[in-house]
Structures are given as structure tokens and as C-alpha cells.
C-alpha positions as CSV (number, residue, x, y, z in Angstrom):
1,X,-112.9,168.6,37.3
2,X,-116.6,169.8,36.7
3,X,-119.2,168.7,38.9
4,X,-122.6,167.2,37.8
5,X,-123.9,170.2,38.9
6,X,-121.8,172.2,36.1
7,X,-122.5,169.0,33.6
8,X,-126.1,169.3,34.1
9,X,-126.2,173.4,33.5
10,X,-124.0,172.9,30.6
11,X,-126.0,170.3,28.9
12,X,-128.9,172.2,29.8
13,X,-127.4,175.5,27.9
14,X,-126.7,173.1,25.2
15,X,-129.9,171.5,24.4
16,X,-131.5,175.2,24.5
17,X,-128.7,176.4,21.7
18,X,-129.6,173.7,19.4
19,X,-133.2,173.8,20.0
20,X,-132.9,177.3,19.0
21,X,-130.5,177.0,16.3
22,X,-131.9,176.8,12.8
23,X,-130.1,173.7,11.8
24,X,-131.5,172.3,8.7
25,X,-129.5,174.1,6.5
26,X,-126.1,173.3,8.0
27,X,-127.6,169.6,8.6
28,X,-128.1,169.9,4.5
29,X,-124.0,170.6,3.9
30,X,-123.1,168.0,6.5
31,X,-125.2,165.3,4.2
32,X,-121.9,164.1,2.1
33,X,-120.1,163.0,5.3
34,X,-123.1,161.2,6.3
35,X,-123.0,159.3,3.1
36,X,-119.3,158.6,3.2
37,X,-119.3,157.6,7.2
38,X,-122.3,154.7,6.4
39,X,-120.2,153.4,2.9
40,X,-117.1,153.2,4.8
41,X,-119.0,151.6,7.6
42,X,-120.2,149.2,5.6
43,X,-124.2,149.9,6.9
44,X,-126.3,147.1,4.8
45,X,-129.6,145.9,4.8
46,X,-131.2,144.5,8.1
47,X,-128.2,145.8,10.6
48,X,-129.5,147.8,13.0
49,X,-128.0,151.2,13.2
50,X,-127.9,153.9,16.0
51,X,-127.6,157.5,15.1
52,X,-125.9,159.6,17.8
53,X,-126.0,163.4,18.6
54,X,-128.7,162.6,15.2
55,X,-129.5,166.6,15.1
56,X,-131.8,166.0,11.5
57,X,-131.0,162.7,11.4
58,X,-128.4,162.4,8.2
59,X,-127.2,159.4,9.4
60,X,-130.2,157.5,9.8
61,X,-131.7,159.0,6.9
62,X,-128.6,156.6,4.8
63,X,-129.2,154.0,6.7
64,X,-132.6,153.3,6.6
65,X,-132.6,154.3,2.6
66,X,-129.7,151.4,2.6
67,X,-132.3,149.0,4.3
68,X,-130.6,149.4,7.8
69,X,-133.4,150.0,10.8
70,X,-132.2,153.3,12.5
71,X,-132.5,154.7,15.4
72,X,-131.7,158.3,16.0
73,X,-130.9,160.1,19.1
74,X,-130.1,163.6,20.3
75,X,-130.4,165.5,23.4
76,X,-131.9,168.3,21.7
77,X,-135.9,167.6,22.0
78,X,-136.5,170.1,18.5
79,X,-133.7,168.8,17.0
80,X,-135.3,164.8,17.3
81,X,-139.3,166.5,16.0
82,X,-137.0,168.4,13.3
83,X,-135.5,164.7,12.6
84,X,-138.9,162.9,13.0
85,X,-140.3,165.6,10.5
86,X,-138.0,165.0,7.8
87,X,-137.2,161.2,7.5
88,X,-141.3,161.0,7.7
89,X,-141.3,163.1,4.9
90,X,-138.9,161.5,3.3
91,X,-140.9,158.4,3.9
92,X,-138.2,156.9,5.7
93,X,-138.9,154.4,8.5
94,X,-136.5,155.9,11.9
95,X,-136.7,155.1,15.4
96,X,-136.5,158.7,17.3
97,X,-135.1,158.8,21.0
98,X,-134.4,161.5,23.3
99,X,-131.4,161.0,24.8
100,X,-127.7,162.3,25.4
101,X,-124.6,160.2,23.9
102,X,-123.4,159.7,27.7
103,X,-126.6,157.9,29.0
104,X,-127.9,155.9,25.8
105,X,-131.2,154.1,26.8
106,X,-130.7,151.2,25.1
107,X,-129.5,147.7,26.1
108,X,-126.0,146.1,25.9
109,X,-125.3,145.0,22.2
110,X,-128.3,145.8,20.1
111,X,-126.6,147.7,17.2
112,X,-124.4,146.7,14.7
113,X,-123.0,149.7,13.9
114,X,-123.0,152.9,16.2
115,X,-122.5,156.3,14.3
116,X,-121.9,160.0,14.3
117,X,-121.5,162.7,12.3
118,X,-120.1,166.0,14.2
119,X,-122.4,165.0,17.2
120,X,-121.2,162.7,19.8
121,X,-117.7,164.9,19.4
122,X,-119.8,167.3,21.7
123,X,-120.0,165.6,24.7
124,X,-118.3,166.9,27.6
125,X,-117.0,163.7,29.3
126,X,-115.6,162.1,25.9
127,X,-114.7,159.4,28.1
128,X,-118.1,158.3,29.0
129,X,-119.5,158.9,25.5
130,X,-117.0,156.8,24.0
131,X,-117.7,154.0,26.8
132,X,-121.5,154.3,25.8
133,X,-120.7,153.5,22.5
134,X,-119.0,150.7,22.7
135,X,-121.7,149.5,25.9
136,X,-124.2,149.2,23.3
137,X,-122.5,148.0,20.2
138,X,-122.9,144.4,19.4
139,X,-119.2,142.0,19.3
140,X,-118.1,142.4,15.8
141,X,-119.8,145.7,15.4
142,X,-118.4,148.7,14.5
143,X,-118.4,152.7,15.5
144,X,-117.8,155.1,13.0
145,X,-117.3,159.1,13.8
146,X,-116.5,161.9,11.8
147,X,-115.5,164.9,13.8
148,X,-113.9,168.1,13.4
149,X,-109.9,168.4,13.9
150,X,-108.0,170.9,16.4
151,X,-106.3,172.6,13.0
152,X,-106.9,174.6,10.6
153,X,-110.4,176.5,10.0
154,X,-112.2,174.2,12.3
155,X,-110.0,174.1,15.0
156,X,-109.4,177.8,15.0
157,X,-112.9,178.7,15.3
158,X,-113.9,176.5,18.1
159,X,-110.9,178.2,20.0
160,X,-112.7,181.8,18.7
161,X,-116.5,180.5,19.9
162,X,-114.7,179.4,23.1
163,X,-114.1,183.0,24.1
164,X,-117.7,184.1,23.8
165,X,-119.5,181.1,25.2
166,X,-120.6,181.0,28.8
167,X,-117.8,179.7,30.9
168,X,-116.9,175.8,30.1
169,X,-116.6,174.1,33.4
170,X,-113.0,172.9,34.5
171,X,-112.1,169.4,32.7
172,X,-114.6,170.0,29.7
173,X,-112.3,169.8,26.8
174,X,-112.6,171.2,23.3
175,X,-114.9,169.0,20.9
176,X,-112.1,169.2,18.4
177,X,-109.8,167.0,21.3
178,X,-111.6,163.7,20.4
């Protein structure tokens, strides 16, 4: 089982890929899913509606279009000011945090709906993310993910990107698992 020590440098190499990454354009593609997960989550006006592993913000860009108040978060600091950037431009009103999917500063309850789109799949205790989820959805509320699968393209390429990572420490499964 990884330590927090490992957890920590992990997260850490994380953050720094997607801060480096030039995300926008892929964020772009992932749009239609974005659009699917809020209709099939039923996202209406005056719900409020959290955003997690944001990267650009997709989901909270729907949302708050839909009339929902988003929040977004990611762990990635250039990721959020990428996300802040846009829905500004966009002249969409979202709530930008800084934060990773498995310590979510928020209270108990406040959303209505709690959503992801190829994000929160990432964590590396899937366990705890799931349990942060769920600590800060409202009774009634409802979580919506979309993640990649363990077959076909997707699934074969995370095993490929596994190979030429830095090491993963022990216990930190695939983000395809969830």
C-alpha cells in the first residue's frame, strides 16, 4: 500500500503534468460528454453544482449556461486560471477552487449534484474520492461520472502510458479500474 509520502510525490508529479499540458484543445473534444453527463443529470436552474478534477471547466461551463451556480475544482493551479480564463470569457458566472477530489473544501451537503468528466477517475485512492463525493452531496442529490473503460483504445493506452510513467506507488490502481 503507498504511503502518504508516495501519494504526496505522485500528486505533486501530477499537478506539474497538467499544469504543463496544453489542455484546451483536448478539454474542446471532451465538451459533448460534458453536455450529455449534465442532461442526463438533470442540472437545472438554481441547483448548485460542483465540478470535480474541472481541468477547463466543461462541466461548469453547462451548468452555469443551464442556470446552475458552479463551482469548479482541480488540483492543477494552471488548469483552474485556464478555467477561470475561459468561463470569464465566456461570460459565465463559476466559482473556482483549488483543490484535489480526495480533500474537497467544502461542507457536508452543499451541492445538488457532484460531477466529473474524465477527472475525479484520476485519483489514486478511488476510495476516498468516491467517499468525498458523496460527503459533500446533498440527500437526494446525485453524482454523475464519465470515465474511461479498461477495454478497448482507452484501456489499452493507459496500460501503454503506464510503462513510461515514473513508477506508480504500490496500491495505486489504473484510472480505467473505477
Amino acid at each position: 500500500m503507498a504511503t502518504e509520502a508516495e501519494l504526496a510525490e505522485l500528486r505533486k508529479r501530477s499537478r506539474e503534468a497538467w499544469d504543463r499540458a496544453d489542455y484546451p484543445p483536448l478539454g474542446e473534444r471532451l465538451m459533448p460528454a460534458a453536455r450529455e453527463l449534465v442532461e442526463a443529470c438533470a442540472v437545472s436552474a438554481g441547483q448548485e453544482v460542483l465540478d470535480v478534477g474541472a481541468g477547463t471547466g466543461n462541466v461548469a461551463a453547462v451548468a452555469a449556461a443551464e442556470g446552475a451556480r458552479a463551482v469548479a475544482s482541480d488540483f492543477a493551479p494552471e488548469q483552474v486560471a485556464r478555467g477561470r480564463a475561459r468561463t470569464e470569457a465566456e461570460g459565465l458566472d463559476v466559482e473556482w477552487v483549488v483543490a484535489g477530489v480526495e480533500d474537497l473544501p467544502f461542507e457536508d451537503g452543499r451541492f445538488d449534484a457532484v460531477l466529473s468528466v474524465f477527472g475525479a477517475m484520476f485519483a489514486p485512492r478511488p476510495e476516498r474520492a468516491a467517499s468525498e463525493l458523496f460527503r459533500v452531496l446533498r440527500p437526494g442529490g446525485v453524482v454523475g461520472m464519465a470515465n474511461w473503460g479498461d477495454r478497448g483504445f482507452q484501456g489499452e493506452f493507459f496500460q501503454v502510458l503506464r510503462r513510461y510513467q515514473p513508477p506508480v506507488p504500490d496500491g495505486v490502481p489504473l484510472p480505467v479500474l473505477w
